[in-house]
PALUMPA-420603 format. One record per residue: x, y, z of N, C-alpha, C in turn; residue in three letters. Coordinates in steps of 0.2 Angstrom, whole numbers, plus 5000, padded with zeros to 4 digits. Example, Ala and Ser with C-alpha at 12.3 -4.5 7.8 and 13.67 -1.06 7.14 Angstrom:
<sites>
506649725039506249785039506649845039ALA/506449895035506849955036506450005039SER/
</sites>
This chain:
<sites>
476752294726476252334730476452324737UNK/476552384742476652374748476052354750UNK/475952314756475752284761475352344767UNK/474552354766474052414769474152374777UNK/474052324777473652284783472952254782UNK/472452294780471752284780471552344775UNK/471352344767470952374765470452404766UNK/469952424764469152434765469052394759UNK/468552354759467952334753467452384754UNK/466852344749466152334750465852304754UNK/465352344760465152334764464552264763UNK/464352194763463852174763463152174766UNK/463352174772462852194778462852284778UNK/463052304772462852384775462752404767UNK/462152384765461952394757461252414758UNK/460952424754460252434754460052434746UNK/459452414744459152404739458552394739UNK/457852414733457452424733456952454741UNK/457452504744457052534750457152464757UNK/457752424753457852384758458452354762UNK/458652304765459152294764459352214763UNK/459952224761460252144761460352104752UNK/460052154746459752134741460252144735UNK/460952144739461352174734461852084731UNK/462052124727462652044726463252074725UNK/463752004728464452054730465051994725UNK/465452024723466151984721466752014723UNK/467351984720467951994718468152024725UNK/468051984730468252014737467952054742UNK/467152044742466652094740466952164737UNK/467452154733467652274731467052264723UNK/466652194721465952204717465552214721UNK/465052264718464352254721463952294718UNK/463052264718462652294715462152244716UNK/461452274712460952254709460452284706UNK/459752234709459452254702458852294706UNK/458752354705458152394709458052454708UNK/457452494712457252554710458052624714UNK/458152584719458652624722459152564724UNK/459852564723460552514727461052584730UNK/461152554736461752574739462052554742UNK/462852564742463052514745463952554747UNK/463752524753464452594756465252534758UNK/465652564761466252554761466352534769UNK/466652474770466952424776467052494782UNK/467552534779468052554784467852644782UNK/467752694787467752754788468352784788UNK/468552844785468852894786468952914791UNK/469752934794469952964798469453024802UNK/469653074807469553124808469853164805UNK/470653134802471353184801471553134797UNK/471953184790471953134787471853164779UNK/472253114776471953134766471853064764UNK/471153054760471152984757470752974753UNK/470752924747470752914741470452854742UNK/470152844734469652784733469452774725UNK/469552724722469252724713468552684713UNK/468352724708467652664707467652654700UNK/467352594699467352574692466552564688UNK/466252594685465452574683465552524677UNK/465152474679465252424674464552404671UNK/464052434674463252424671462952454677UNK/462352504674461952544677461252554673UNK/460752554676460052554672459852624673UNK/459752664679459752724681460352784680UNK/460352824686460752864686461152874694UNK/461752834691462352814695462652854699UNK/462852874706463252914708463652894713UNK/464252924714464552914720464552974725UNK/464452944732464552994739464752964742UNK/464552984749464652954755463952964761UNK/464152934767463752984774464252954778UNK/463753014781464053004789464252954794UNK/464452924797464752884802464052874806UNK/463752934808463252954813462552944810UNK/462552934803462052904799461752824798UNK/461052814794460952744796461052734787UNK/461352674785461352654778461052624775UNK/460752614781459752574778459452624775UNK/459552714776459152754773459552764764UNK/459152744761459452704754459452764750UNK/458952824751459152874747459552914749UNK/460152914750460552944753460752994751UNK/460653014744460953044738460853044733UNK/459953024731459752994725459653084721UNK/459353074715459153134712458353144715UNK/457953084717457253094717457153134724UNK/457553134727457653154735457953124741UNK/457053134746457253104752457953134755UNK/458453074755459053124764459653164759UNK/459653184752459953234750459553284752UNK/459053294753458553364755458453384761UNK/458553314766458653324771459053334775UNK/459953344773460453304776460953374773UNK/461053424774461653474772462553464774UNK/462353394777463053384776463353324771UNK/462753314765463153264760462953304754UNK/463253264750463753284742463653204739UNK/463553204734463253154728463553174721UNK/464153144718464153164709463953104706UNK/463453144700462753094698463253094693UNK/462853024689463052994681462753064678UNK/462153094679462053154675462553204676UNK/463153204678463453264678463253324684UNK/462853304686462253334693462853354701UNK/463053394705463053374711462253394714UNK/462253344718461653334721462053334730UNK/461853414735461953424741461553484741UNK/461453504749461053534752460653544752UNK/459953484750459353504747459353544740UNK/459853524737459753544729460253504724UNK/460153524718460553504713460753564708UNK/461453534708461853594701461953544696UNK/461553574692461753564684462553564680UNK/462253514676462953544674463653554677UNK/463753494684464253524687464853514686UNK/464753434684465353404682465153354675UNK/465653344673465653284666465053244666UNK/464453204665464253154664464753074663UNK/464553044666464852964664464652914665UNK/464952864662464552814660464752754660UNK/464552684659464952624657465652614658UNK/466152584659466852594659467252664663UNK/466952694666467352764666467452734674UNK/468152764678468052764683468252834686UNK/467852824689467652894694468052894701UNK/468352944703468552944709468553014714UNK/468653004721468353004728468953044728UNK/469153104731469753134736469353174742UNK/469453124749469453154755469953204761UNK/469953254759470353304764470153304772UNK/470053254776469853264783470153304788UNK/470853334786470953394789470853454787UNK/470553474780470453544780469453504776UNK/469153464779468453464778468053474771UNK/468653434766468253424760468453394755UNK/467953374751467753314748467953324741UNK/468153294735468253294729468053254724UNK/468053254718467653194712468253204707UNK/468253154704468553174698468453104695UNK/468453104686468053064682468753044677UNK/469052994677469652974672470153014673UNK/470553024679471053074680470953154678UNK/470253154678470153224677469653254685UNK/469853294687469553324694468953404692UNK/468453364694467953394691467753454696UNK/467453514690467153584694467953604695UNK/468453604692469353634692469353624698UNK/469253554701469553544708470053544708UNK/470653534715471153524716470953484724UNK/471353444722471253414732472053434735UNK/472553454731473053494735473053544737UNK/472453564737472353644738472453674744UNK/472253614750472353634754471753664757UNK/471953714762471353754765470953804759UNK/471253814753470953854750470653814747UNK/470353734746469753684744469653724737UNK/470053714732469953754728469453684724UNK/469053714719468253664716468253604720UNK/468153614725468053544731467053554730UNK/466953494729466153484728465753504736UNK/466053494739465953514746466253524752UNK/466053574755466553594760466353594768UNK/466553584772466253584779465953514779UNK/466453464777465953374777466053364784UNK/465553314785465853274793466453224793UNK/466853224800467253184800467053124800UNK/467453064800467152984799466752974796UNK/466952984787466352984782466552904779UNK/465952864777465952804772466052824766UNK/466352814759466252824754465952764751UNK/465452794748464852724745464652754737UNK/464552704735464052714728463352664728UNK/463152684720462452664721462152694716UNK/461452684715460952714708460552734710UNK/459952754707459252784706458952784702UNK/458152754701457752774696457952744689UNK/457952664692458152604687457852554690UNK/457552514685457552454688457852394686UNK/458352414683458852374679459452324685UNK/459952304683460652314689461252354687UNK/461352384693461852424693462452394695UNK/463152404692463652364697464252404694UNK/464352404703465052444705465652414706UNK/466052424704466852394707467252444710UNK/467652414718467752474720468552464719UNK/468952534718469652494723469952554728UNK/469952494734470152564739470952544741UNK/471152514736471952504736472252444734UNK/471752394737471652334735471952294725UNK/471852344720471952304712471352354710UNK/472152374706472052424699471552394692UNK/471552334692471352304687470552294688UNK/470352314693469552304697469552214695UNK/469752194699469452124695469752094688UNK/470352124686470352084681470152124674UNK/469752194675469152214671469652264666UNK/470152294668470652354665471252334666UNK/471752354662472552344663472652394672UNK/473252374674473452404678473752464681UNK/473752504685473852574685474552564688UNK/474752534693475352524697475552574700UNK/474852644703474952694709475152664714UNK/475552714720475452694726475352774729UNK/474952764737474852794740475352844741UNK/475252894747475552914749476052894754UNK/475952844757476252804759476652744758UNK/476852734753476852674748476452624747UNK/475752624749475252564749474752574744UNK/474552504741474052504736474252514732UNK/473952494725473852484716473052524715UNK/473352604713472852634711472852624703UNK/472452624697472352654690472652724692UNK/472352764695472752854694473252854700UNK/473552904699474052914705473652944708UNK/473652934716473252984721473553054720UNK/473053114722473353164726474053184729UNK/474553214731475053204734474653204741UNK/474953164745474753174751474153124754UNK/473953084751473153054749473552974751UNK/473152954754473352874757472552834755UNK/472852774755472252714753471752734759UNK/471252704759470752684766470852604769UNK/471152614773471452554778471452554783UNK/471652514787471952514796472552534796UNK/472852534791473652564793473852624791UNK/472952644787473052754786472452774791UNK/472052754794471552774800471952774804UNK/472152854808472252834814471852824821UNK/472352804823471752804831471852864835UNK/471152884834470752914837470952934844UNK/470953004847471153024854470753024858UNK/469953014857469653004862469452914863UNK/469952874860470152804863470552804870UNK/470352784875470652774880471452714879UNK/471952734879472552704878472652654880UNK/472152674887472152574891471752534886UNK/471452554882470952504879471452444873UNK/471852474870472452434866472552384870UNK/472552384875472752284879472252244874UNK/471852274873471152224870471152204862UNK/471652224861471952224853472052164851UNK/471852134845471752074845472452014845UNK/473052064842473652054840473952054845UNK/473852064851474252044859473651984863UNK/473451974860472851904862473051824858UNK/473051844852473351804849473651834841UNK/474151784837474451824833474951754830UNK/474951754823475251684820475951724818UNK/476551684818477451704819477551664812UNK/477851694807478251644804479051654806UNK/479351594806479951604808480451534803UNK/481151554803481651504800481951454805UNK/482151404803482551334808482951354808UNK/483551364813484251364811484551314815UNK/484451254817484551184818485251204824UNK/484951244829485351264833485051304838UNK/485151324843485051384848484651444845UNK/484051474850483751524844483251544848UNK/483251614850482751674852482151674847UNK/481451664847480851704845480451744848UNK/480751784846480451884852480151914848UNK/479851904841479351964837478851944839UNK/478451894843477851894848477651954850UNK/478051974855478152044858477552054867UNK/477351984866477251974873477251874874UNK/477251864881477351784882476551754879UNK/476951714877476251654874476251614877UNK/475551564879475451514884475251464883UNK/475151454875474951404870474951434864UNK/475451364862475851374856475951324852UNK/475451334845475451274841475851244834UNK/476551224834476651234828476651194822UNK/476951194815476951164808477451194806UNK/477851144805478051104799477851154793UNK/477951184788477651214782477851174777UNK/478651144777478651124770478651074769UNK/478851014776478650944773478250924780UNK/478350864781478050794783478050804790UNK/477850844796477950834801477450854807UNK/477150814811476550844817476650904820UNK/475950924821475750974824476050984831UNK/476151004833476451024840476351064844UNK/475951054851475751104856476151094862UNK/476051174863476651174870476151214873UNK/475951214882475951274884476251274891UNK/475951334892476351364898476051324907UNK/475451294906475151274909475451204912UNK/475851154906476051094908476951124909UNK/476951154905477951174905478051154897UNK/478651214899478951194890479251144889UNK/479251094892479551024890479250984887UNK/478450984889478050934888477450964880UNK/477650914876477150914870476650874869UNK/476250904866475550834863475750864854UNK/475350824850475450814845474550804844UNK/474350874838473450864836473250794831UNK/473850764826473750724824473750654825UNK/473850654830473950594836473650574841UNK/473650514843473350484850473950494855UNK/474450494854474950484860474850534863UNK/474950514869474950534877475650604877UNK/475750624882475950694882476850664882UNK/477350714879477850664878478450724880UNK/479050704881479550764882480050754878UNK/479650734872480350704865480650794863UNK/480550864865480650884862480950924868UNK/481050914875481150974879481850994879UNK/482250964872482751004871482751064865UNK/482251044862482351074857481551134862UNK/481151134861480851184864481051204871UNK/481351254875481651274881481251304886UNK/480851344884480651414887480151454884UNK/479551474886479251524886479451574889UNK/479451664883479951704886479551754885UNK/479651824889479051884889479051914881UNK/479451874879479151924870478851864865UNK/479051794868479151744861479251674864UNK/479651634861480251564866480851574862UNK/480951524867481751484864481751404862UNK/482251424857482351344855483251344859UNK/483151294861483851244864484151204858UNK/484051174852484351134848483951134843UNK/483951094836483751084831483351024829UNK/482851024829482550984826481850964818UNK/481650934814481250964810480650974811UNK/480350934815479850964820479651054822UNK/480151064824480251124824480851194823UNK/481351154822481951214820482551174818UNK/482351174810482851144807483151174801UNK/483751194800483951234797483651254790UNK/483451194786483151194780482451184780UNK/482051214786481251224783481051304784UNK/480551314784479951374788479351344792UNK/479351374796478851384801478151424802UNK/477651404805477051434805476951424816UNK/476851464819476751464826476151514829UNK/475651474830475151514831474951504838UNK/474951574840475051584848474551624851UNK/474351584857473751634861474151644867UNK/473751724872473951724878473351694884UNK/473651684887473251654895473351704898UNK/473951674905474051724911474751694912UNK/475151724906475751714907475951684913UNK/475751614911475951534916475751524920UNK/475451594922475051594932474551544933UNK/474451514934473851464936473451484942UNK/472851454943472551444950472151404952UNK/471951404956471351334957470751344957UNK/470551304954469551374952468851294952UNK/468651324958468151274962467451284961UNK/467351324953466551324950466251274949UNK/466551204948466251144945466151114951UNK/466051054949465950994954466750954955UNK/466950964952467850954952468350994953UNK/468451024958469251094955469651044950UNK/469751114947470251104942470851164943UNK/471251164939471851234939471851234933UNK/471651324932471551384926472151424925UNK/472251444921472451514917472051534911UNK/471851584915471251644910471351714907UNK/471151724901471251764898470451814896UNK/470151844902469651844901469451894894UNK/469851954895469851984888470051954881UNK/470151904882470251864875469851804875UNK/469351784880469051734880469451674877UNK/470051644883470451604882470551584887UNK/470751534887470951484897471251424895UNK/471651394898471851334897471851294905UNK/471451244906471251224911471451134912UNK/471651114917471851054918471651034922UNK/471550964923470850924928471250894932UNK/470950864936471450814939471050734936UNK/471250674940470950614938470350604941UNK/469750594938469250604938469050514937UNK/468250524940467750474937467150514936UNK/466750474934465950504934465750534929UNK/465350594931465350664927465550724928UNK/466050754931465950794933466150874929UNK/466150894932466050984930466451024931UNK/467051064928467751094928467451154928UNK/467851214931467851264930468151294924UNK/468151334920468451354915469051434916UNK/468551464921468651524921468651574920UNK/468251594914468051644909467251674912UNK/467051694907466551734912465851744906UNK/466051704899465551684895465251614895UNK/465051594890464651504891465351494882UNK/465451424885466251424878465951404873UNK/466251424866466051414861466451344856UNK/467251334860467551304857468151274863UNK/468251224864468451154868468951094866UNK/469351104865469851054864470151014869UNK/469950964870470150914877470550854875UNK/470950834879471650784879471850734885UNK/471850664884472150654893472950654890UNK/473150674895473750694896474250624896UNK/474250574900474750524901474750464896UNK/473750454893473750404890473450404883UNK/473550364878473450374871472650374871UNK/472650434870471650434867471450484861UNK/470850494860470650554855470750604859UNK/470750674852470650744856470150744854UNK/469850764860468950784857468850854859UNK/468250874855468050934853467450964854UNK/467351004858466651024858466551084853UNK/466151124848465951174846465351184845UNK/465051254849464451264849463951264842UNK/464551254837464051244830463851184827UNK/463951154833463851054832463051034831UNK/462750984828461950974828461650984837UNK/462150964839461950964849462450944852UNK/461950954859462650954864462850884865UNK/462450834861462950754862463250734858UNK/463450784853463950754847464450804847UNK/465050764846465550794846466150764841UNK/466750824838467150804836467850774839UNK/468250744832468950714834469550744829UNK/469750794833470250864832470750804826UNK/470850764827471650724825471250674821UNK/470750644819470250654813469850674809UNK/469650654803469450704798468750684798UNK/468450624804467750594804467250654805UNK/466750654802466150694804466050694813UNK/465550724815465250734819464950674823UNK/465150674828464750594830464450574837UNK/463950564839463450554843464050514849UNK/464250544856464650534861464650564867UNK/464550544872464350574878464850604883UNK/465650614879466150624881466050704885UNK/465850754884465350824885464750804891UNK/464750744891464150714895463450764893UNK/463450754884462850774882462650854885UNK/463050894887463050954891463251024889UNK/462751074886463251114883463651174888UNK/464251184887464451214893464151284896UNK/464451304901463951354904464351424906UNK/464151484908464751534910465151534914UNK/465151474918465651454923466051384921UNK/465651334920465851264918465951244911UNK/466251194912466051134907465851054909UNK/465751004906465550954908466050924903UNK/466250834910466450794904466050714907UNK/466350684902465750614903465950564901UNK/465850494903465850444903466150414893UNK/465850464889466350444881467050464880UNK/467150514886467850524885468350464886UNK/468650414883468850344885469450354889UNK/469750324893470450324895470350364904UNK/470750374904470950404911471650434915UNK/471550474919472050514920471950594918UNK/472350624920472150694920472150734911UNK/472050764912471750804905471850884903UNK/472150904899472250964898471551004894UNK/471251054894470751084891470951144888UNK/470951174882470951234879470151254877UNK/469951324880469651334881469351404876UNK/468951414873468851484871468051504869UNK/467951564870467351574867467351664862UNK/466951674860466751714855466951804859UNK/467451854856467351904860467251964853UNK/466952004854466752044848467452094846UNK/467452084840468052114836468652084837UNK/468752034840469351994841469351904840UNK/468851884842468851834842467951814840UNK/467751724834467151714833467151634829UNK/466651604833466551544833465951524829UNK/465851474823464951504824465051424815UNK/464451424813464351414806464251424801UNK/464151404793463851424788463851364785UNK/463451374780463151304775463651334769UNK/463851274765464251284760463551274754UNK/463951314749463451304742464051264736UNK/464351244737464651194732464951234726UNK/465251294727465251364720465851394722UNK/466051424718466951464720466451514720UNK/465951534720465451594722465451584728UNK/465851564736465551534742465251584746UNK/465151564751464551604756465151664757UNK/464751724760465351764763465051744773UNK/465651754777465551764782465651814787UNK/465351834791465451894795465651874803UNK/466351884802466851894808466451964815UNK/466452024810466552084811467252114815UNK/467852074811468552094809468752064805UNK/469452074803470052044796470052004799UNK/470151924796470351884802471251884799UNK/471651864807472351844806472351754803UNK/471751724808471851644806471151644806UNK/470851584804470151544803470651474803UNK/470051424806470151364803469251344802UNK/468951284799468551254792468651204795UNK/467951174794467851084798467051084797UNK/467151034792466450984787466250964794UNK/465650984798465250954800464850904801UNK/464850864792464050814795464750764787UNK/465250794785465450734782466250734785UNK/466650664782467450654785467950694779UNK/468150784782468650824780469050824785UNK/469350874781470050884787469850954788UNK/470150954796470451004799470851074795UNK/470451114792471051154789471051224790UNK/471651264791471651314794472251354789UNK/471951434789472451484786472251544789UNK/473051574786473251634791473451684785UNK/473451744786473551814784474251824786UNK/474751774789475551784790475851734782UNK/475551684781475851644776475451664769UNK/474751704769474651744762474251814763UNK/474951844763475051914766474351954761UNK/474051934755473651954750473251894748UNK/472651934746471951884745472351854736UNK/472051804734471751744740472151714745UNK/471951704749472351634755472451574753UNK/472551524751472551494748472951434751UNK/473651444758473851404759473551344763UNK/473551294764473051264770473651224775UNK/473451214781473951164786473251134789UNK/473351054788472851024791473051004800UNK/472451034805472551004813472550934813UNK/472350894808472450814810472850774806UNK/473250824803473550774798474150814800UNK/475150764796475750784796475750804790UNK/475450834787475550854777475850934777UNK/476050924774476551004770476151054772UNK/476051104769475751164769475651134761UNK/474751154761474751174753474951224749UNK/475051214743475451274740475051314734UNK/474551364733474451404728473651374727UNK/473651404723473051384719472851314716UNK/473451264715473551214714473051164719UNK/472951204724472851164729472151164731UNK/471651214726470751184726470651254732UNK/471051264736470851324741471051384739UNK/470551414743470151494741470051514744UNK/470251564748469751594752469951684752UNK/469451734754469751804756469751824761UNK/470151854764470151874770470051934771UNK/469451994772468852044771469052074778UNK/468852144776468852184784468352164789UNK/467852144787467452134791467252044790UNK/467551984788467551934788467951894782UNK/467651834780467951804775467551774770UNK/467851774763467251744759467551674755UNK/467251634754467451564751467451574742UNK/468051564741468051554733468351524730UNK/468051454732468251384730467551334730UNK/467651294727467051214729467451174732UNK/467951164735468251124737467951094745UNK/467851004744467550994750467851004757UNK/468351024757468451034763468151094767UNK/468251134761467851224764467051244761UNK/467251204756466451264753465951174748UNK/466051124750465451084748464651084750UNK/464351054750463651054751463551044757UNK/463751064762463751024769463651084774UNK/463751064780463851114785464351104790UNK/464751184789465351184792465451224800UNK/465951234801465951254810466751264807UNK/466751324810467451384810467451404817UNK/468151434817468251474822468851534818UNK/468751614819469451634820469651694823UNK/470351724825470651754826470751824823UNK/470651894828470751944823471151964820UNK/471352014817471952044814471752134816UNK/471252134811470952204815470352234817UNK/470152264823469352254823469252334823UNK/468352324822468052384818468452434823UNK/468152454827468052494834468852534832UNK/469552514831470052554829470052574821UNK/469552534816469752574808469252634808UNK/468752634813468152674811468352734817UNK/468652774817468952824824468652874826UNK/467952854829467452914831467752984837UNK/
</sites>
């Protein structure tokens, strides 16, 4: 199966049930979903083009009423649960949707036709063809296209169930007039198998993306961010804001030698990398200290230049390696480098606190890396940025100490963690008890040691970047969370007990599950597979836990952070 980028699922946060919302249950990557009620509906992550042909399978696997699939509009609300039922409500009000019932029923424009199409049932999957450049919509039931559709027809919409739909439609399913549970399985390119439930279809798109059961349409692409185009009325400046030139993880080979990495495709300012196959520390470089000097997350030691031969250069697409090491470029490993931008190297001096400090800020990526001078007291750094930060990594530079950690999903602002152990949360006044502010941060008297300090800085920016919580339920069923994008990376940090630091990326498991882990406080391997108790999805619009493993999903409360891959505002192209 080629590689979409970003699927659509099943929306969680965009479901409704019993005339409500929220009430639905979701699996197998949220592409399960249903429940038990008078009405459930439940629509699709990612919208349709304006322009465009696209395709989508559903699978019914129990229904108590009568089952249908549609869509609505972009410009609709999907709290309004009747979207499409047979009883009424917004099919009688709405002329621009179309609904095919389990009864065989199309239900649009304030009416129903009888008899239109096949009835179905139990096991049958039903599927979705969208024409968004000739404005219409198609059903078909078991590779049969019903009402003698054709979705190649073209302009001639020959048995198209409706015509003149709106651009940027959801396609959703859903019941009525049960009070049993209904459940849906979706595949919008994602596995032909729904879960495991049917042998495998081994379609692809029209692009060569995705595992459909049927072969699509000619013509006909998955629903993803790699077949939604962007949208003309996007302002083309707006792409700086893209989260993939903000931040973006490299996988790359050692060649224990001299070596360009230019698939970045802009300068990184901070640069953290791993060792993937054996025993070796994390390593941070940025542009603010110079490429010679490194810290290591696993460690106390003070800042060292054991590498400035082997890492050379911060370069406008990527770096360079000057020599070979296994640290970082050794003929016989692979690599993982996860890179943020600042202000390519530019520093300044920024006099909001009660200390100056010198900044490089990213403020569209709510990022900065800020360095203090020698301090006592308490005093107050400028950060840069222009929100209150949500996440804080500090270091003294010259002498062996903790890296300490602020994140604003800590019990309070006087407990803080230790990046380079796996210790809980612990009562230290190193933050001087202070949560940071839209200009500042605080440090304080628990910070041990002295001498100057490097700070990485960030805080939450919608669709690119997010900081935040969730409580683990001890269940490979784990909590889902909402980003409100794919992420590229997340890392995971047990809160109130001692785990590790553990973070995974969508470069090293290009397909759910994710499964690989690299811990920030340890020199351990890369975990390998399944093998390894970790699980997780990586969702258009967030990520879900499917694992009990105590580092991510036990009884406890966790605090993440991650990076996007792709956010709404470009899959959705109004």
């Amino acid at each position: 199966m080629a590689s979409s980028g970003n699927f659509s699922t099943l929306n969680p946060l965009d479901n409704t049930e019993n005339n409500g919302v929220g009430g639905c249950d979701f699996d197998i990557g949220n592409c399960q979903g249903g429940g038990a009620g008078d009405n459930v509906g439940i629509a699709s992550t990612i919208a349709t083009g304006n322009t465009g042909k696209y395709y989508a399978e559903f699978y019914l696997s129990a229904t108590p009423g009568t089952a249908y699939v549609g869509y609505y509009p972009s410009n609709e609300s999907a709290i309004m649960v009747k979207l499409w039922t047979p009883s009424g409500n917004r099919t009688w009000l709405n002329s621009n949707l179309a609904s095919y019932a389990q009864n065989g029923y199309l239900y649009k424009d304030g009416s129903s036709s009888s008899s239109w199409g096949a009835t179905f049932t139990t096991t049958d999957i039903i599927q979705i063809a969208i024409d968004a450049d000739n404005d219409a919509v198609y059903y078909g039931k078991n590779n049969t296209w019903q009402n003698s559709g054709n979705p190649e027809s073209g302009a001639s919409k020959t048995g198209a169930a409706r015509t003149n739909i709106p651009k940027n439609i959801f396609p959703a399913v859903g019941h009525a007039n049960g009070s049993g549970t209904v459940t849906w399985k979706a595949n919008f390119g994602q596995d032909s198998t729904f879960g495991g439930t049917i042998s495998a279809g081994g379609n692809a798109d029209a692009n060569g993306f995705g595992d459909f059961k049927y072969a699509p349409p000619s013509g006909y692409t998955c629903i993803s961010s790699s077949s939604i185009p962007i949208s003309d009325d996007i302002d083309p400046a707006q792409t700086d804001d893209y989260p993939s030139k903000q931040f973006d993880t490299i996988l790359y080979a050692g060649n224990s030698s001299s070596q360009d990495i230019t698939t970045l495709g802009w300068q990184p300012d901070l640069l953290w990398f791993k060792n993937r196959g054996t025993t070796n520390s994390n390593l941070l470089f940025d542009s603010s200290r110079g490429a010679t000097k490194d810290l290591s997350s696993d460690k106390t030691n003070g800042e060292s230049t054991s590498y400035s031969s082997i890492f050379t250069a911060f370069l406008s697409t990527g770096w360079r390696f000057g020599a070979g090491d296994a640290g970082l470029n050794n003929s016989s490993n692979n690599y993982v480098a996860w890179a943020w931008k600042a202000n390519a190297g530019t520093t300044s001096s920024n006099s909001d606190g009660s200390t100056d400090s010198t900044v490089q800020a990213n403020t569209k990526a709510g990022f900065s890396i800020v360095q203090t001078p020698n301090y006592s007291g308490t005093p107050t750094f400028g950060h840069g940025l222009t929100k209150a930060l949500d996440f804080i990594i500090v270091k003294l530079r010259a002498s062996a100490s903790q890296w300490i950690v602020y994140h604003s999903g800590l019990s309070s602002a006087a407990k803080i963690l230790y990046l380079n152990q796996s210790a809980a949360e612990a009562s230290n006044a190193a933050f001087n008890s202070t949560a940071p502010t839209n200009e500042v941060f605080s440090l304080g008297g628990g910070f041990a040691g002295s001498g100057t300090a490097i700070a990485y800085c960030w805080h939450s920016v919608e669709g690119s970047s997010k900081f935040g919580t969730y409580i683990g339920n001890a269940n490979a069923d784990g909590p889902f969370v909402y980003t409100g994008f794919r992420p590229r990376m997340i890392f995971v940090k047990d809160r109130d007990r001692g785990e590790n630091w553990v973070t995974f990326d969508s470069a090293r498991n290009t397909f759910n599950s994710v499964d690989k882990g690299l811990f920030w406080n340890a020199s351990s391997a890369e975990s390998t597979g399944s093998g390894s108790g970790f699980d997780v999805d990586f969702l258009s619009n967030g990520f879900k836990l499917r694992c009990s493993h105590d580092n991510m999903n036990g009884s406890s409360t966790y605090i993440y952070g991650a990076w996007g891959d792709v956010p709404f505002k470009y899959n959705n192209t109004f």
